[in-house]
C-alpha positions as CSV (number, residue, x, y, z in Angstrom):
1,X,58.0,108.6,79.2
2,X,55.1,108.9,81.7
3,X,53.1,106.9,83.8
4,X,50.0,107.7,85.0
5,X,48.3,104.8,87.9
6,X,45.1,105.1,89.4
7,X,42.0,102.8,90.5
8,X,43.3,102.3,94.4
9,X,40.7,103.1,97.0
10,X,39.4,101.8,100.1
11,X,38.1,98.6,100.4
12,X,36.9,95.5,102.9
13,X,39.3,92.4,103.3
14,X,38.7,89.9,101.0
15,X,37.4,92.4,98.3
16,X,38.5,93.2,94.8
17,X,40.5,96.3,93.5
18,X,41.8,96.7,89.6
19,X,44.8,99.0,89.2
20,X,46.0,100.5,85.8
21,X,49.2,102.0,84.8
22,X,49.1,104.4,81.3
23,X,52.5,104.5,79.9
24,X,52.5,107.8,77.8
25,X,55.8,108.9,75.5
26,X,57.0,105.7,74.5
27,X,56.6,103.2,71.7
28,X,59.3,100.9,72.0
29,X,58.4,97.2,73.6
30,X,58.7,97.6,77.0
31,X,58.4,95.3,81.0
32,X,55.8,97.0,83.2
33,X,56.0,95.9,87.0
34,X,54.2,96.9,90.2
35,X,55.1,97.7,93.3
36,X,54.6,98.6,96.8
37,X,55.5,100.2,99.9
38,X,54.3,100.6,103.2
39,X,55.6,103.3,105.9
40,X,58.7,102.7,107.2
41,X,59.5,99.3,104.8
42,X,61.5,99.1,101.4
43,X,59.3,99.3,98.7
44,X,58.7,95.6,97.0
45,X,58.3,94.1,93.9
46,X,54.5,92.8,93.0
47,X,54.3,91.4,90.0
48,X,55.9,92.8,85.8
49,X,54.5,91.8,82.7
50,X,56.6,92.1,79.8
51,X,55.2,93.2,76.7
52,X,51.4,93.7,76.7
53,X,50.3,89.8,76.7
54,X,53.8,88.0,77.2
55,X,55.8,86.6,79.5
56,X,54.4,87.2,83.6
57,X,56.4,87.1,86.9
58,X,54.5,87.5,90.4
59,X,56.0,87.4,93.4
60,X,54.8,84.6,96.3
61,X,52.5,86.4,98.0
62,X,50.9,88.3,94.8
63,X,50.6,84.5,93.2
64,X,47.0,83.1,92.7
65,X,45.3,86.6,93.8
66,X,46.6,89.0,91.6
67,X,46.8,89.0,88.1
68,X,48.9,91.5,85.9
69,X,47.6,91.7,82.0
70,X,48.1,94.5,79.1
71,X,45.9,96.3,76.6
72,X,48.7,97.1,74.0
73,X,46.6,99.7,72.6
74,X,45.9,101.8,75.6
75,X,49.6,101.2,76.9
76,X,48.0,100.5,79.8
77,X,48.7,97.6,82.3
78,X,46.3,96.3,84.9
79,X,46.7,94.4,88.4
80,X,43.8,92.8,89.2
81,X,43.7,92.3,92.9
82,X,41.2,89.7,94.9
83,X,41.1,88.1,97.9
84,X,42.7,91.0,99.3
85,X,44.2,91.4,102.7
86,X,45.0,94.0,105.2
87,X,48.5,93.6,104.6
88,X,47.9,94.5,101.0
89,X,47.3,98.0,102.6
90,X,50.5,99.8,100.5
91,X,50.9,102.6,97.9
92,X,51.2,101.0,94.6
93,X,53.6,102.4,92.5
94,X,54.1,101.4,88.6
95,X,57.3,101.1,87.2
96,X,59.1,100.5,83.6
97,X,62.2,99.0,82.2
98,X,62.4,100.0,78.7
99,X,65.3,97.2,78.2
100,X,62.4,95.1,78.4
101,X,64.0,92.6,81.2
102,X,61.6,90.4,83.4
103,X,62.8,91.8,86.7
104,X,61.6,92.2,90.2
105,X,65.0,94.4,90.7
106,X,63.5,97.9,90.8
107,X,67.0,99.7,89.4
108,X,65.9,98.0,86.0
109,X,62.8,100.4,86.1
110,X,64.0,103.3,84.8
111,X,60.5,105.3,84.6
112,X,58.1,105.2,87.7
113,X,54.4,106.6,87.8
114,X,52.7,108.0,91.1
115,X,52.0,105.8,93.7
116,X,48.2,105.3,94.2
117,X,47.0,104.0,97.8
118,X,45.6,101.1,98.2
119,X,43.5,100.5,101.9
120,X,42.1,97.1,102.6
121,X,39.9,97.4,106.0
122,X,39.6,94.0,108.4
């Protein structure tokens, strides 16, 4: 299995930023979270959707501004970010449990993609 995220960039507070995740080698249902870390802090759950259009869990500050949704035929998961912050500012990183669990508990996600960076300016 393989993960490939991308879409993070640079942008202004307040502004908009989509992420994707491709989930490559697998065909088997599947959870797909986010996550994020900043220098020098554990990395923290986001938000995991489980399945491509089933059953959503965000955590508080990701709720109401970001919305995680699937496109079962790409395998690929997005997180649509708005109203974002400078405290957003983190490398996202895209995770999967194949035991298809709704968990925030990272040690469920057994396969991780490469983080992509995500910079929100003030």
């Amino acid at each position: 299995v393989q993960l490939q995220a991308f879409g993070g960039g640079l942008v202004q507070a307040g502004g908009s930023l989509r992420l994707s995740c491709e989930a490559t080698g697998i065909t088997d249902r599947y959870t797909t979270a986010w996550f994020r870390q900043t220098p020098g802090k554990e990395r923290e759950f986001v938000a995991a959707l489980r399945g491509s259009g089933g059953f959503v869990y965000y955590s508080d500050f990701a709720m109401g501004r970001f919305t995680i949704s699937g496109e079962d035929a790409k395998n690929t998961v997005h997180l649509q970010m708005n109203s974002l912050k400078p405290e957003d500012t983190a490398v996202y990183f895209c995770a999967l449990d194949p035991a298809y669990h709704l968990t925030r508990n990272e040690r469920d996600y057994k396969h991780w993609g490469q983080g992509t960076l995500v910079t929100v300016s003030s």
